[in-house]
C-alpha positions in Angstrom: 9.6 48.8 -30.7 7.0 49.6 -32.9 5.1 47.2 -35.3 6.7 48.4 -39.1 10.0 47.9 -38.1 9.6 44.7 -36.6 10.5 41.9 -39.5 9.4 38.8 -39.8 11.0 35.9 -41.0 7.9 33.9 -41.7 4.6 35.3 -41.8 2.7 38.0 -40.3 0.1 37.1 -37.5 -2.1 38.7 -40.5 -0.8 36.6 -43.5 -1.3 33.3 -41.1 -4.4 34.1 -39.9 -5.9 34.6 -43.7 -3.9 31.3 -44.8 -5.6 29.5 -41.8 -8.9 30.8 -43.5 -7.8 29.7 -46.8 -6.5 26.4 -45.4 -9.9 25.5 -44.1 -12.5 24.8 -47.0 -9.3 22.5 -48.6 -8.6 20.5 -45.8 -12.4 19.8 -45.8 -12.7 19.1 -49.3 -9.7 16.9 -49.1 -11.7 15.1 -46.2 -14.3 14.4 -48.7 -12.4 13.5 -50.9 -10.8 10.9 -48.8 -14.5 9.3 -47.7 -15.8 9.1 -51.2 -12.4 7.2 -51.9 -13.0 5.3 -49.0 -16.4 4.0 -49.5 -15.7 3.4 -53.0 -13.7 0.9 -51.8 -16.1 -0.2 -49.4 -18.4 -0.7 -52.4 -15.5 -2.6 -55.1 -14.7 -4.8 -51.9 -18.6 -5.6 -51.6 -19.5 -5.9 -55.2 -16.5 -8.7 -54.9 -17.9 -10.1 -52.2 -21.5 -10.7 -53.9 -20.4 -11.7 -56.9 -17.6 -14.3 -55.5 -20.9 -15.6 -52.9 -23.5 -15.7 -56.1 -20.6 -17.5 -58.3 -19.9 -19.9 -55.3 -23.8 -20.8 -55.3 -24.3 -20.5 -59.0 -21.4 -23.5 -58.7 -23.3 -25.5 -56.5 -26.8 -25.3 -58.4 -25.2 -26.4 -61.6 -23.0 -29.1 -60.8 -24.9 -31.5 -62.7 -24.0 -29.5 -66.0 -20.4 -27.9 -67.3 -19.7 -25.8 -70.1 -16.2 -26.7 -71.7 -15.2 -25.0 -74.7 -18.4 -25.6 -77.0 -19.7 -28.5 -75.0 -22.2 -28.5 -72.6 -21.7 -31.9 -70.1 -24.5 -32.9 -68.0 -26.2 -35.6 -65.7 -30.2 -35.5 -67.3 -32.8 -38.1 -65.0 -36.6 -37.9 -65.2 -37.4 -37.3 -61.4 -34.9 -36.8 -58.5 -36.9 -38.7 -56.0 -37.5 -42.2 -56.7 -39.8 -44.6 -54.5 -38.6 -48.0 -53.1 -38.6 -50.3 -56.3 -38.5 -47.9 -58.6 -34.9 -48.8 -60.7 -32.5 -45.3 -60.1 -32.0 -44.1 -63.7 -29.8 -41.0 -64.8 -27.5 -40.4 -68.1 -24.9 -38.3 -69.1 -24.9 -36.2 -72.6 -22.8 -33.9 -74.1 -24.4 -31.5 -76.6 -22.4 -29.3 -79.0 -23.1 -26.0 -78.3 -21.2 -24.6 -82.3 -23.1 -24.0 -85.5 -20.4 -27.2 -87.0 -19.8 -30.7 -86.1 -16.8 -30.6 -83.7 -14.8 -34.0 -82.5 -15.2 -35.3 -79.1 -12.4 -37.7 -77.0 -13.6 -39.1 -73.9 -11.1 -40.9 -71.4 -11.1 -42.3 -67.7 -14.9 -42.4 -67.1 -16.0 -42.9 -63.9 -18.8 -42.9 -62.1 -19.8 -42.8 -58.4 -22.7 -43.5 -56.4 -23.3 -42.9 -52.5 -25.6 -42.8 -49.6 -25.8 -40.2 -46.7 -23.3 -42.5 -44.9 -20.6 -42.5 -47.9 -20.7 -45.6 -48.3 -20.4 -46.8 -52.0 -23.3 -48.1 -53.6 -22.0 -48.5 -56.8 -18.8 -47.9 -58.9 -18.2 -47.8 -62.8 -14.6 -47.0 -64.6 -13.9 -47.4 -68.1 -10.4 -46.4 -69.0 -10.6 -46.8 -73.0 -10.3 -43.7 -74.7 -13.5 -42.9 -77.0 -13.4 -40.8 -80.1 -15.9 -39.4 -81.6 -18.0 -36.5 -83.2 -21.0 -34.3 -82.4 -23.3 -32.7 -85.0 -23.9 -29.1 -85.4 -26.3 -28.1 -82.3 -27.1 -32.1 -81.6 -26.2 -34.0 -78.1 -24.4 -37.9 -77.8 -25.1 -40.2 -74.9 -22.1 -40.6 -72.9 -23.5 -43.2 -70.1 -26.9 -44.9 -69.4 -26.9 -46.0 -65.7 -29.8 -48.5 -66.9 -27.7 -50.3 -69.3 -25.3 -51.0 -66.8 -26.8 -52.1 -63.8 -30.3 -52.0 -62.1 -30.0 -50.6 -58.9 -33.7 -50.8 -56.7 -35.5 -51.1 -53.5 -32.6 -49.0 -52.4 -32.5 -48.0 -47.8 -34.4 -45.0 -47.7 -31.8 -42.2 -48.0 -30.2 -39.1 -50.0 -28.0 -40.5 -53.0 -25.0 -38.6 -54.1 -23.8 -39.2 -57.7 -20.3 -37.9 -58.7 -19.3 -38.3 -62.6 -15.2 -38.0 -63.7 -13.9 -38.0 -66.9 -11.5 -36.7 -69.0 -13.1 -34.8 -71.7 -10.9 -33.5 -74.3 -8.0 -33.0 -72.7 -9.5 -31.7 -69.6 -10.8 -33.2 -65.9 -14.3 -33.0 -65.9 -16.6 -33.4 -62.3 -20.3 -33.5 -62.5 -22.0 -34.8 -59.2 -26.1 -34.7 -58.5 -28.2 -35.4 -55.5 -30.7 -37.9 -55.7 -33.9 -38.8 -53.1 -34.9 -42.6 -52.3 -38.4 -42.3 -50.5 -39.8 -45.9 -48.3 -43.3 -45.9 -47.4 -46.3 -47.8 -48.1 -48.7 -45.7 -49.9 -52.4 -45.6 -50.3 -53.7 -44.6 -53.8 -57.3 -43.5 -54.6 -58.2 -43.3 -58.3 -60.7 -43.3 -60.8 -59.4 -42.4 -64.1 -62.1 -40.1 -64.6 -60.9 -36.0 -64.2 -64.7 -35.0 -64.0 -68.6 -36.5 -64.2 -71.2 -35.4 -65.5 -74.2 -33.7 -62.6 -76.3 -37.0 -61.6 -72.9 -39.9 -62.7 -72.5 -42.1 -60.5 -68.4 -42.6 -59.8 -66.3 -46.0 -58.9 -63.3 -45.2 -57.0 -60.9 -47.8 -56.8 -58.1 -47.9 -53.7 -54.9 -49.3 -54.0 -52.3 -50.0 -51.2 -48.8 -49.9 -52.8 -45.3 -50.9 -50.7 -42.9 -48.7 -51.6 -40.5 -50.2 -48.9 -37.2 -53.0 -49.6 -39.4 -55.5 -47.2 -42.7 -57.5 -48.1 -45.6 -56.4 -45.7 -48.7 -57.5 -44.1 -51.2 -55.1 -44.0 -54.5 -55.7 -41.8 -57.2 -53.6 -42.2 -60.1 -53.1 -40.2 -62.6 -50.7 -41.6 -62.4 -47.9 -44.3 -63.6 -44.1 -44.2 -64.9 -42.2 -47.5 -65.5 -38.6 -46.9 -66.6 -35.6 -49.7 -66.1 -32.3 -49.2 -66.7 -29.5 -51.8 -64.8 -26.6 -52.9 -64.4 -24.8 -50.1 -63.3 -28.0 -47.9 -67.1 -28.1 -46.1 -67.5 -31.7 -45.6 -70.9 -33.3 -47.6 -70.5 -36.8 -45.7 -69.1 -39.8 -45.0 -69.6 -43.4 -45.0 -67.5 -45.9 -43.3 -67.2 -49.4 -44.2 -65.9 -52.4 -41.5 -64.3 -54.2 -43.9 -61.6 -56.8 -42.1 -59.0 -57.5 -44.7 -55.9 -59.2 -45.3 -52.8 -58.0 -48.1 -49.7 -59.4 -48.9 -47.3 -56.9 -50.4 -43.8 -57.8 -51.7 -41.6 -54.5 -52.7 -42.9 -52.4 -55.3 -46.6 -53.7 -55.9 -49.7 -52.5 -55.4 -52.7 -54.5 -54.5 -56.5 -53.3 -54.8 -57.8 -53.5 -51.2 -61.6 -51.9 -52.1 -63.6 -50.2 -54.9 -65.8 -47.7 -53.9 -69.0 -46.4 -55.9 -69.5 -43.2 -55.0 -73.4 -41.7 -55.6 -74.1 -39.3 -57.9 -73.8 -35.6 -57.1 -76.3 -33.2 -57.9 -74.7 -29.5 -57.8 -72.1 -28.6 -60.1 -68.5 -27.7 -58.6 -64.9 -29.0 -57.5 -65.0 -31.9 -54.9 -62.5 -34.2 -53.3 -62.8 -37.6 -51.5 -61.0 -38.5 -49.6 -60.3 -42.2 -47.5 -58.7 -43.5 -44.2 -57.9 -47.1 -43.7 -57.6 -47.9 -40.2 -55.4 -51.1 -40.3 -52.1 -51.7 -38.9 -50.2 -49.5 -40.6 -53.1 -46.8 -41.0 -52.8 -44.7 -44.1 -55.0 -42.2 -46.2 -55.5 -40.7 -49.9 -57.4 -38.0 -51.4 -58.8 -37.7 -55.1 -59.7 -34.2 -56.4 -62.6 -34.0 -59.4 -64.7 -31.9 -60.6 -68.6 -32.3 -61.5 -69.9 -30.1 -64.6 -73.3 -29.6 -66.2 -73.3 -32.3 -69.4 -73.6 -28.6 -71.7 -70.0 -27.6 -70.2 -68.7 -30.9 -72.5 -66.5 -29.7 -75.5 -65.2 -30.4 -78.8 -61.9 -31.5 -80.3 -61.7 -28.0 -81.7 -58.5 -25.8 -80.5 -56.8 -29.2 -79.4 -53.5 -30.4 -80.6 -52.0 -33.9 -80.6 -48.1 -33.7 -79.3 -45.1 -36.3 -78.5 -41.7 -35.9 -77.3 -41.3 -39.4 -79.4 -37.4 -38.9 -80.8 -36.9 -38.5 -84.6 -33.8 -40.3 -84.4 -32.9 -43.6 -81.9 -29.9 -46.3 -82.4 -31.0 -50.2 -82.6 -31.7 -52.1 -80.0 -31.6 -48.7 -77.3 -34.6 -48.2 -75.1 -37.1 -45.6 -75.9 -39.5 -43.8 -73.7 -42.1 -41.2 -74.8 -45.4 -39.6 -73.6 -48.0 -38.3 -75.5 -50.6 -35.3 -74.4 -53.1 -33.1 -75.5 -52.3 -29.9 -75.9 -55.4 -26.8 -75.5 -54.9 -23.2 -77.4 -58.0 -22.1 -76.2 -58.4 -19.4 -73.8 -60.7 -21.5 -71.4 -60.6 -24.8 -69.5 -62.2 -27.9 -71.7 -63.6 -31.0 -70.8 -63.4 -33.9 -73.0 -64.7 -37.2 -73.3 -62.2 -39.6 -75.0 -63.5 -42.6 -77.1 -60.6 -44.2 -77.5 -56.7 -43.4 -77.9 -54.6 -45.6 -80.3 -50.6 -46.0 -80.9 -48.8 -47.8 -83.3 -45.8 -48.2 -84.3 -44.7 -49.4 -87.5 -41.8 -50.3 -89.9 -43.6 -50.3 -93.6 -46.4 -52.7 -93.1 -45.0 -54.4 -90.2 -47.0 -53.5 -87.0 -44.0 -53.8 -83.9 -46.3 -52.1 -81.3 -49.8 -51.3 -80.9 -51.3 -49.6 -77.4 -55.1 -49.6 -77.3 -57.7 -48.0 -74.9 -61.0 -47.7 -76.1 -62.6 -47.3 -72.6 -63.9 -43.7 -72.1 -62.1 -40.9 -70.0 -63.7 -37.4 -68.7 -60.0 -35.4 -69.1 -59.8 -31.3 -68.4 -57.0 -29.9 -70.5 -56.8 -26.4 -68.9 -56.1 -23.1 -70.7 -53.0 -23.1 -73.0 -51.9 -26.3 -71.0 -51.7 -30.0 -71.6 -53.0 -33.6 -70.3 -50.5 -36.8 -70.1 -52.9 -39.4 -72.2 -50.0 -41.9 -72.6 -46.6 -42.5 -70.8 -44.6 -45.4 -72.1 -43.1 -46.6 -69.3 -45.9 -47.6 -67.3 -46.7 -49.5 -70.8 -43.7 -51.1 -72.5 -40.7 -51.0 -73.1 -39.9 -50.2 -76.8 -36.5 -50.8 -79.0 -36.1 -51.0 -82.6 -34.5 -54.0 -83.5 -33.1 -52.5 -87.5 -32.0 -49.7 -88.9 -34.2 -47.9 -91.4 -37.2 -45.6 -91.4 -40.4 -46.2 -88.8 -43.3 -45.0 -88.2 -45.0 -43.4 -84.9 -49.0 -42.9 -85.1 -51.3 -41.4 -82.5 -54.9 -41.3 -82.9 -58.0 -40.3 -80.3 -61.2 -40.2 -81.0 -63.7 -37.2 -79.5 -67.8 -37.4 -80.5 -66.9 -39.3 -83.6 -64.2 -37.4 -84.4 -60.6 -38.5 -84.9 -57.1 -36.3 -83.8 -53.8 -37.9 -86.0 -50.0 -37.7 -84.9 -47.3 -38.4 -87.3 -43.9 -38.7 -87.1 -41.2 -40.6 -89.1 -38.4 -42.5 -86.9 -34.7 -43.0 -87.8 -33.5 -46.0 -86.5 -29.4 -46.0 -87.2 
């Protein structure tokens, strides 16, 4: 039978063979295809992944504030590790985030606080509902830890602080970690930040119990070693000096004062001391030594304080004050004598005064701490009306004013 009149009720051997051919490059682009769809998924399923993991930790590093609505809600402390004595102190704000005053209703506040073991330290509940308002851009206190209860010489220990409330309408959790450190602690200080080439230096150490127990400490001798910049040793002198402290939590007693000789060659140094007692400890105190030519001017120095323009009567207040350089370079000053008052017209309510001198470095475009209020007073105003806050230092004669007016409401 020959080949034309044989029919074919599909296809020819020729017409499959040239569809195979043409069935080829599709199948493979239609491979492709089905890989790029398949790792596009791969990628939506990872981009998922990440983001859900970054929210997760984004969560956990910003428990201590919430955004709801146009409020932010958080738990603001000075320091997350406190030493043995040292009075736990944390408050909760809520700042209004619009560009108009908006109403606030706090209900059910509670608060929470507890160690590593979970066991409750302390626990605060205020059912009342509060009303109130929140000017444009401005924050309230909600809670002051302080003014409810002073919690110190705490068991060494992490601190867990959970915060509930109901905050306009809605459940609110705010939680933060805090750190209570025991230890007794050896502190060597001078006051001084540099001396001059050829000063002579007085070092005095302190041993400070930082633990919930009163101590004995027995000391047999003492160790001062310098070493320069680059941590070569330049000598030391050791001292048998039997001694006897008693320490009850929280304070600090002067066990010796050192005077160290004066020191010829410019430079960074650092001294440090070991007491060998029965609880040895050591401390190290870094200065630097600087040609008398090297001292500068009150020139490109600014006077600053985070005192608040507006308080309430009667409420604590803490504030520092610091000097502030705008110069490109380091400075060394020698301050006369800083003075703060604080006044209500003529009436003088505080006055701090150190006229002693201090060798302070303000580096470049940074600050120095001259004053911190808490280690000096504590400071309320007792009326409502207008005060006034005034900070003055005095450099080679020279005198460097702060001003600001404080309402008291």
């Amino acid at each position: 039978m020959s080949k034309e009149k044989y029919e074919y009720h599909s296809h020819s051997p020729e017409e499959w063979e040239g569809m195979d051919d043409e069935r080829k490059p599709k199948n493979s682009h239609m491979n492709r295809g089905k890989l790029i769809i398949f790792f596009n998924i791969l990628l939506v399923v990872a981009i998922v992944f990440i983001y859900f993991v970054t929210q997760k930790q984004r969560n956990m590093l910003s428990e201590s504030l919430k955004t709801i609505g146009n409020f932010q809600l958080y738990i603001s402390s000075s320091q997350s590790e406190f030493l043995c004595g040292e009075p736990l102190e944390f408050k909760v704000y809520a700042t209004n985030l619009s560009n108009k005053d908006e109403k606030i209703s706090t209900y059910s506040f509670n608060v929470r606080i507890s160690s590593d073991s979970s066991n409750d330290i302390y626990n605060f509940h205020f059912d009342k509902t509060i009303n109130s308002s929140i000017k444009a851009k401005s924050s309230v206190l909600i809670y002051d830890l302080k003014r409810e209860i002073k919690l110190a010489s705490l068991p060494s220990g992490n601190y867990l602080v959970n915060i509930l409330m109901n905050f306009n309408g809605k459940a609110v959790h705010l939680s933060k970690k805090f750190v209570y450190l025991s230890n007794v602690q050896a502190i060597l200080e001078s006051g001084q930040d540099f001396f001059k080439v050829n000063e002579t230096g007085k070092f005095k150490l302190y041993v400070k119990n930082n633990t919930s127990q009163p101590l004995n400490i027995k000391s047999d001798s003492i160790s001062f070693s310098l070493y320069n910049e680059k941590f070569k040793k330049v000598y030391t002198n050791i001292f048998n000096i039997p001694n006897q402290i008693y320490l009850v939590p929280s304070e600090s007693k002067l066990l010796y004062t050192y005077n160290m000789s004066a020191i010829k060659k410019p430079g960074e140094y650092h001294l440090s001391t070991d007491i060998v007692a029965n609880k040895n400890l050591s401390a190290t105190s870094t200065f630097f030594v600087i040609n008398s030519s090297e001292i500068g001017e009150m020139s490109e120095l600014k006077l600053n304080s985070d005192i608040p323009m507006i308080v309430n009567q009667e409420e604590p207040v803490d504030f520092s004050l610091w000097l502030v350089n705008t110069a490109l370079r380091k400075k060394f000053i020698v301050l006369d004598s800083i003075t703060v008052t604080i006044k209500k017209g003529d009436t003088e309510l505080y006055r701090f005064s150190d006229i002693s001198s201090h060798n302070v470095i303000i580096p470049s475009g940074g600050t120095r701490l001259l004053v911190n209020s808490k280690k000096w007073k504590s400071i309320t105003f007792p009326s409502s009306g207008i005060y006034t806050f005034t900070a003055i230092i005095k450099v080679k004669g020279k005198y460097l004013e702060y001003i600001r007016k404080i309402k008291s409401l």
